[in-house]
SEKOLSE-903295 format. One record per atom (N, C-alpha, C): residue number from 1; residue in one letter; x, y, z. Coordinates in steps of 0.2 Angstrom, whole numbers, always signed. Each point is the difference from the previous one (the first is absolute). Layout:
N
@seq->NUM	type->A	east->X	north->Y	up->Z
...
END
This chain:
101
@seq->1	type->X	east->-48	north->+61	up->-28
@seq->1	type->X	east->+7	north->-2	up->+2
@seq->1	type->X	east->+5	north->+5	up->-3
@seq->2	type->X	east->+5	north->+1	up->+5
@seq->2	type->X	east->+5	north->+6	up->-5
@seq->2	type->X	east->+6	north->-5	up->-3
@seq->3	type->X	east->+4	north->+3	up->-4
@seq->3	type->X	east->+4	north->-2	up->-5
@seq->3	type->X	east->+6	north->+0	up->+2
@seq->4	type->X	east->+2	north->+1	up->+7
@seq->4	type->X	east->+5	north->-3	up->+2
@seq->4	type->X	east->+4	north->-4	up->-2
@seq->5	type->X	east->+7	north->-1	up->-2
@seq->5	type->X	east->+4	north->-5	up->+1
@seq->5	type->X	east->+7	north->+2	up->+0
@seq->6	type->X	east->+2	north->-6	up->+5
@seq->6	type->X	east->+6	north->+2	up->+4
@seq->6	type->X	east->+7	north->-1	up->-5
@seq->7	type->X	east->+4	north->+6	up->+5
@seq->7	type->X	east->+4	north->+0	up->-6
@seq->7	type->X	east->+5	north->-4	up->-3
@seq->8	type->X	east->+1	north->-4	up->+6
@seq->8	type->X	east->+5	north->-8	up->-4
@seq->8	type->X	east->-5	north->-4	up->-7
@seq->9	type->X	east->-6	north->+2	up->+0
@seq->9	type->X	east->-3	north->-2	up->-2
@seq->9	type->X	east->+1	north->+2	up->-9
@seq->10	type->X	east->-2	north->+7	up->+1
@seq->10	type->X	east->+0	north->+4	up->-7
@seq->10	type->X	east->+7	north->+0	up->-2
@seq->11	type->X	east->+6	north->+1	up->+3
@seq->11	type->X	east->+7	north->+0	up->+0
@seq->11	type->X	east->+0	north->-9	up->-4
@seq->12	type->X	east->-3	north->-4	up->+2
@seq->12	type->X	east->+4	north->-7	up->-3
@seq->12	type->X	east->-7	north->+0	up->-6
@seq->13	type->X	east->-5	north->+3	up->-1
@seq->13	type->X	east->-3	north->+2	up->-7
@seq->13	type->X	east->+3	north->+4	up->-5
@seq->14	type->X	east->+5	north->+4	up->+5
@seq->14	type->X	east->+4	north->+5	up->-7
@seq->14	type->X	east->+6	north->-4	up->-2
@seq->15	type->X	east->+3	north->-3	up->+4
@seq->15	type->X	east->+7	north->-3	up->+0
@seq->15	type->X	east->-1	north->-6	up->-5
@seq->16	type->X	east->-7	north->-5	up->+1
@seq->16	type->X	east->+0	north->-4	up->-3
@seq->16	type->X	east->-5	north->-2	up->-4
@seq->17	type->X	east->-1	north->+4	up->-5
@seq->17	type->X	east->-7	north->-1	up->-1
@seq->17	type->X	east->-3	north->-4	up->-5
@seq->18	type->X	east->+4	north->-4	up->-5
@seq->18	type->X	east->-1	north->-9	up->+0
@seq->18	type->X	east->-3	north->-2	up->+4
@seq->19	type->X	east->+4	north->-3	up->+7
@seq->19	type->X	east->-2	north->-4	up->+6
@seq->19	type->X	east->-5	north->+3	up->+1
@seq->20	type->X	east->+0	north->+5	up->+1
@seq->20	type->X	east->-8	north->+3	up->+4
@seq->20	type->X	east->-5	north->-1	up->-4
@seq->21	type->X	east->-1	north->-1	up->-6
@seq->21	type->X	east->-6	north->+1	up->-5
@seq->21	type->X	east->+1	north->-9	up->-1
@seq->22	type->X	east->+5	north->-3	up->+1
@seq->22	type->X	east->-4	north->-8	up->-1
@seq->22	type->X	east->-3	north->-4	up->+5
@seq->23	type->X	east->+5	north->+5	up->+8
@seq->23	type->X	east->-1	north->-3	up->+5
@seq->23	type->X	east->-11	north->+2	up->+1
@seq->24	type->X	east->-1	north->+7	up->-2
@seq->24	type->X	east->-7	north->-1	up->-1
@seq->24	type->X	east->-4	north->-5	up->-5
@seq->25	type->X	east->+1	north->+1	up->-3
@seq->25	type->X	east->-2	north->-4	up->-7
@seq->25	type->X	east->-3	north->-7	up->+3
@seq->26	type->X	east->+7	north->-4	up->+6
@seq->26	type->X	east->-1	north->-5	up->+2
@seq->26	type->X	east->-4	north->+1	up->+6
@seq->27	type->X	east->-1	north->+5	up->+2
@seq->27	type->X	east->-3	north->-2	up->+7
@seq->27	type->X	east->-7	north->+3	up->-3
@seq->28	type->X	east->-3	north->+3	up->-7
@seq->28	type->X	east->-7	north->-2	up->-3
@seq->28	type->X	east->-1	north->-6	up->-2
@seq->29	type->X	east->+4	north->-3	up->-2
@seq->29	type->X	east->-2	north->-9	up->-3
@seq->29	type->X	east->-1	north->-2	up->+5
@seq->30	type->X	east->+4	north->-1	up->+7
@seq->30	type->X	east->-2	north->-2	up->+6
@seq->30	type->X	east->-5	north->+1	up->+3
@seq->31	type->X	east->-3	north->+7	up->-1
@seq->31	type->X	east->-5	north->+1	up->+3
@seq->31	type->X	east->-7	north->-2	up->-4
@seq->32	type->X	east->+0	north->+2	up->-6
@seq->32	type->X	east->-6	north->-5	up->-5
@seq->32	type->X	east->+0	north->-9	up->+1
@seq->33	type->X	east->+4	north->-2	up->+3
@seq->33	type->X	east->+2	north->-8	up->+2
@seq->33	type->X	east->-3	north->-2	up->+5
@seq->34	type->X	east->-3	north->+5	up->+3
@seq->34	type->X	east->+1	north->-3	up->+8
@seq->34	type->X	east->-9	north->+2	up->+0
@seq->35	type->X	east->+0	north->-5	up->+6
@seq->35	type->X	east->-6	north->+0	up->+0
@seq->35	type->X	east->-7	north->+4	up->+6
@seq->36	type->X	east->+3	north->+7	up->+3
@seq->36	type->X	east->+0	north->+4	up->+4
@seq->36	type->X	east->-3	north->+5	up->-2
@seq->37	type->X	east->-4	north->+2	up->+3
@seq->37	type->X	east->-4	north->+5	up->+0
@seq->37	type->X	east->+6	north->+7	up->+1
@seq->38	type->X	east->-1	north->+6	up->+1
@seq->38	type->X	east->+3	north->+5	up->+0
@seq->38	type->X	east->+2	north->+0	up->+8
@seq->39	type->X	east->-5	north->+0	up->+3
@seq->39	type->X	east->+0	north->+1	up->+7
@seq->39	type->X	east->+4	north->-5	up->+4
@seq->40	type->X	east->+1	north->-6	up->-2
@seq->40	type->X	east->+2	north->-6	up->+0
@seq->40	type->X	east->+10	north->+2	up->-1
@seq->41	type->X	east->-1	north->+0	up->-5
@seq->41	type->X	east->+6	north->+3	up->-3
@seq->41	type->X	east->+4	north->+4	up->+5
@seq->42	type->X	east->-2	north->+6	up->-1
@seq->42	type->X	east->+4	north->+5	up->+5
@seq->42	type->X	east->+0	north->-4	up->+6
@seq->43	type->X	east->-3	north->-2	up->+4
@seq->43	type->X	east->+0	north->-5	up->+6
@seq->43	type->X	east->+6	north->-5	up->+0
@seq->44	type->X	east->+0	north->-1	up->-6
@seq->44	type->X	east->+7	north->-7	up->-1
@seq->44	type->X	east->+6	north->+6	up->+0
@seq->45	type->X	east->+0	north->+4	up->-3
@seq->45	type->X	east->+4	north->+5	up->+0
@seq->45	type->X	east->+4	north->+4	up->+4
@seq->46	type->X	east->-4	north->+1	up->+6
@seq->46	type->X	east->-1	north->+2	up->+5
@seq->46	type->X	east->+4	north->-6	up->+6
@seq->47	type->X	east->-1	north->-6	up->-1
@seq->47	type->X	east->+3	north->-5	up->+5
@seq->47	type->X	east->+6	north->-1	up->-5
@seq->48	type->X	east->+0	north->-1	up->-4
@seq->48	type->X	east->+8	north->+2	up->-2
@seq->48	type->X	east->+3	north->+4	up->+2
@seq->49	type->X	east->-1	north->+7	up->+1
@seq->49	type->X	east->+5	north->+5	up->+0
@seq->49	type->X	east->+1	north->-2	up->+10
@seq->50	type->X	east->-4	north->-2	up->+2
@seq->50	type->X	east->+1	north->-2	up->+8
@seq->50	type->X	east->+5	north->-5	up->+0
@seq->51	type->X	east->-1	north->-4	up->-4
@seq->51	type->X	east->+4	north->-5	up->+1
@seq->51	type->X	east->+7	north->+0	up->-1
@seq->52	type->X	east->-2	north->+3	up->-7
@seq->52	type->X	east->+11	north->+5	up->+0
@seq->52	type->X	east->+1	north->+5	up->+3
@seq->53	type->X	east->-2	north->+1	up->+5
@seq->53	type->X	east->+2	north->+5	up->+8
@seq->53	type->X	east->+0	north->+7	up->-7
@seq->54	type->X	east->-4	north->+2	up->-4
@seq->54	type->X	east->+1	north->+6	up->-4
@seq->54	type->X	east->-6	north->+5	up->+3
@seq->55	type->X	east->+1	north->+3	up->+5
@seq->55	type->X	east->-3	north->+7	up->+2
@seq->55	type->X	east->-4	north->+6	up->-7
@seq->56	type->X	east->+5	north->+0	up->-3
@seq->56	type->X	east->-3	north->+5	up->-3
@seq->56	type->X	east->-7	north->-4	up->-6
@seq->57	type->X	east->+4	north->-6	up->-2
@seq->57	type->X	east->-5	north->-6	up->-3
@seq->57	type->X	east->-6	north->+0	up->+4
@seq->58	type->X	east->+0	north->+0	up->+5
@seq->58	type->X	east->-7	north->-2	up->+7
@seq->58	type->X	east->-2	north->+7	up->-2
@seq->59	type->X	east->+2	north->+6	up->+2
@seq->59	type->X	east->-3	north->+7	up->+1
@seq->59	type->X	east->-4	north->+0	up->-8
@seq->60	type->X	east->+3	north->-2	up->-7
@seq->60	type->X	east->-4	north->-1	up->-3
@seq->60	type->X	east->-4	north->-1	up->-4
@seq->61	type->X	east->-1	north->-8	up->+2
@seq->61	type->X	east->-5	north->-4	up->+1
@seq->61	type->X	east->-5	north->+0	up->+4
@seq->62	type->X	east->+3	north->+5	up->+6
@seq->62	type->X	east->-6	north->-1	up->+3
@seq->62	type->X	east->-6	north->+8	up->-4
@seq->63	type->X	east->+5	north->+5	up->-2
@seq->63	type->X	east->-3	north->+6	up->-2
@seq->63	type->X	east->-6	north->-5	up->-6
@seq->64	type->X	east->+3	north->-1	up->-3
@seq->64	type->X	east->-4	north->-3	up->-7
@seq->64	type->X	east->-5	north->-5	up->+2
@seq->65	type->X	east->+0	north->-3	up->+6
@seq->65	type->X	east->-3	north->-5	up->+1
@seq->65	type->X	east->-8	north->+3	up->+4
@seq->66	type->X	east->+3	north->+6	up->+1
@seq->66	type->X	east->-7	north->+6	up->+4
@seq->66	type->X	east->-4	north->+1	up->-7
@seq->67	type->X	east->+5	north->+2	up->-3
@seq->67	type->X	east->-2	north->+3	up->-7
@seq->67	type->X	east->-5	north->-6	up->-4
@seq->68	type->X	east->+1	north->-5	up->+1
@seq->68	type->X	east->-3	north->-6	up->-5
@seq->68	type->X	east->-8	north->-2	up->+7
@seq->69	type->X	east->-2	north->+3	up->+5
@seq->69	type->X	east->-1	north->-1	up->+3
@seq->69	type->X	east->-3	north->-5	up->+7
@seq->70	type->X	east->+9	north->-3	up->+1
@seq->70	type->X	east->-1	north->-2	up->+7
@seq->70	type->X	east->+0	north->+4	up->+6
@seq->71	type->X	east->-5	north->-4	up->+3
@seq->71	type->X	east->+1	north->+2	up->+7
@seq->71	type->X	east->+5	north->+3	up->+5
@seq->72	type->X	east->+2	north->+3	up->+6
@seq->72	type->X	east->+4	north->+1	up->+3
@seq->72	type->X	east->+0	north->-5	up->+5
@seq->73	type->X	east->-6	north->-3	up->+0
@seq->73	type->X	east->-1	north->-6	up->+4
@seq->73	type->X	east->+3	north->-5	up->-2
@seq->74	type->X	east->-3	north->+0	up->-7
@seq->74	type->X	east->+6	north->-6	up->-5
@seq->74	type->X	east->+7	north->-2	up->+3
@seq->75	type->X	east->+0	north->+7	up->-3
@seq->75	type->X	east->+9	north->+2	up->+3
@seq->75	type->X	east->+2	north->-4	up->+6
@seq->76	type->X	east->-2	north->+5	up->+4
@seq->76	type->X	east->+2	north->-4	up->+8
@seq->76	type->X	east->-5	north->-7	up->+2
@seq->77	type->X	east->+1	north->-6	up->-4
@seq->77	type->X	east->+1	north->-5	up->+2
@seq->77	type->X	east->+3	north->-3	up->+2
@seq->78	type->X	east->-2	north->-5	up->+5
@seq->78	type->X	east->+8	north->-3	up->+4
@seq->78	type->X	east->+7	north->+1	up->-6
@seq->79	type->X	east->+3	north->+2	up->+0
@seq->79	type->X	east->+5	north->-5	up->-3
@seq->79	type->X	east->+6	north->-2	up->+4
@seq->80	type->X	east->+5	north->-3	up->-3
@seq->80	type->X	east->+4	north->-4	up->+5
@seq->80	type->X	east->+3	north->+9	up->+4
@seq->81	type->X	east->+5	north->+2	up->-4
@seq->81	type->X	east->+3	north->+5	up->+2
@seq->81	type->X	east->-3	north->+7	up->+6
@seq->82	type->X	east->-6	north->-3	up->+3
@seq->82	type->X	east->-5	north->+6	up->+5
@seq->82	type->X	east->+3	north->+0	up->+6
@seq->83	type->X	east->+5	north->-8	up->+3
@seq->83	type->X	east->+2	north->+1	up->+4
@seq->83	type->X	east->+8	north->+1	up->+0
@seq->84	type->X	east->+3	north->-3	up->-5
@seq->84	type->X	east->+5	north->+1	up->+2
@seq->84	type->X	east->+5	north->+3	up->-11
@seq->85	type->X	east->+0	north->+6	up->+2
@seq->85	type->X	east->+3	north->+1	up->-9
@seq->85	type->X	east->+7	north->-2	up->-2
@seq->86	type->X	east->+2	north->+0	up->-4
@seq->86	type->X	east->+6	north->-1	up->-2
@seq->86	type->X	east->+3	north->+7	up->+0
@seq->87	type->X	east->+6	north->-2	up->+2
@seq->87	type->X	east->+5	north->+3	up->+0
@seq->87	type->X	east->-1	north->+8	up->-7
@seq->88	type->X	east->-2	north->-1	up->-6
@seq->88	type->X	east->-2	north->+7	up->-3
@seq->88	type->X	east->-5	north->+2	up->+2
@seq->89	type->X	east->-6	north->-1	up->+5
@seq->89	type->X	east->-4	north->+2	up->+0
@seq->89	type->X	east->+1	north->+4	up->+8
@seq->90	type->X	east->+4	north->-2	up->+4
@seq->90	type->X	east->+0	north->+2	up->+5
@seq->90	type->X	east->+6	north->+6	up->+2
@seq->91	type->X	east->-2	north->+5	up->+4
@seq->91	type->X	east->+4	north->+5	up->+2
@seq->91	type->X	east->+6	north->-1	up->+3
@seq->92	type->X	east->+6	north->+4	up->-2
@seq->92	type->X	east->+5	north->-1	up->+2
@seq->92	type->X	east->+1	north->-1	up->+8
@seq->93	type->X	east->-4	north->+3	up->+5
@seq->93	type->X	east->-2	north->-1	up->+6
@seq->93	type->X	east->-4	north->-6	up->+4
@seq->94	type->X	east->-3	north->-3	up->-4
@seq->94	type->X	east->-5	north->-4	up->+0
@seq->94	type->X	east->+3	north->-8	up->+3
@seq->95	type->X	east->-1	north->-2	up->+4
@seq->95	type->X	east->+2	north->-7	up->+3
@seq->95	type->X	east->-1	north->-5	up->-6
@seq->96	type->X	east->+2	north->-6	up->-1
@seq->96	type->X	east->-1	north->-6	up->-5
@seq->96	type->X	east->-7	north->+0	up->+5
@seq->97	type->X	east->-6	north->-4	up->-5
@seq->97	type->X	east->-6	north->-1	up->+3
@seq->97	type->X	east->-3	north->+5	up->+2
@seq->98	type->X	east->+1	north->+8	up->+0
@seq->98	type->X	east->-6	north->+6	up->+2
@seq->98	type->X	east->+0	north->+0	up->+5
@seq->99	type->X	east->-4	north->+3	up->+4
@seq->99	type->X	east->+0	north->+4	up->+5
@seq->99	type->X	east->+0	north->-5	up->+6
@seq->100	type->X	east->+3	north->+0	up->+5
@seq->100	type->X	east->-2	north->-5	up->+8
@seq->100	type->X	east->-5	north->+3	up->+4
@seq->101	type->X	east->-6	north->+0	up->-1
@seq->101	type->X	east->-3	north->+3	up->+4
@seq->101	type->X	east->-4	north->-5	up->+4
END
């Protein structure tokens, strides 16, 4: 996995770097809490970043979620969004509900 991270990301680590270091802190306690396996985990992660219409959150999660192991089959299981995406996920081109074919 490469060491990417994007750069609002690094920018609000240098800017605030209290908040950044407790906002981690807490999302270790949270993840020693829970009762999820790894693989599980990124998957919950992964329908969040979906769910807050976050493309780059999706891009990812889906990257790390190869990396931990899932399938691409995994991946492409139904989900709701196959037929018709939201609005962040759709081309500016793109009719509401995909293609009319």
């Amino acid at each position: 996995m490469d060491d990417y991270l994007p750069e609002i990301y690094v920018e609000f680590q240098e800017r605030f770097a209290d908040v950044a270091k407790a906002q981690g802190a807490l999302a270790r306690v949270i993840r020693e809490q829970t009762p999820f396996d790894d693989r599980t985990d990124r998957l919950v992660k992964l329908a969040l970043a979906v769910g807050a219409q976050s493309p780059g959150a999706v891009r990812s999660n889906v990257r790390k979620a190869l990396d931990q192991g899932v399938t691409v089959e995994e991946l492409r299981a139904p989900w709701p969004w196959r037929r018709s995406r939201p609005a962040a996920f759709r081309r500016p081109w793109q009719p509401f509900g995909g293609s009319r074919r």
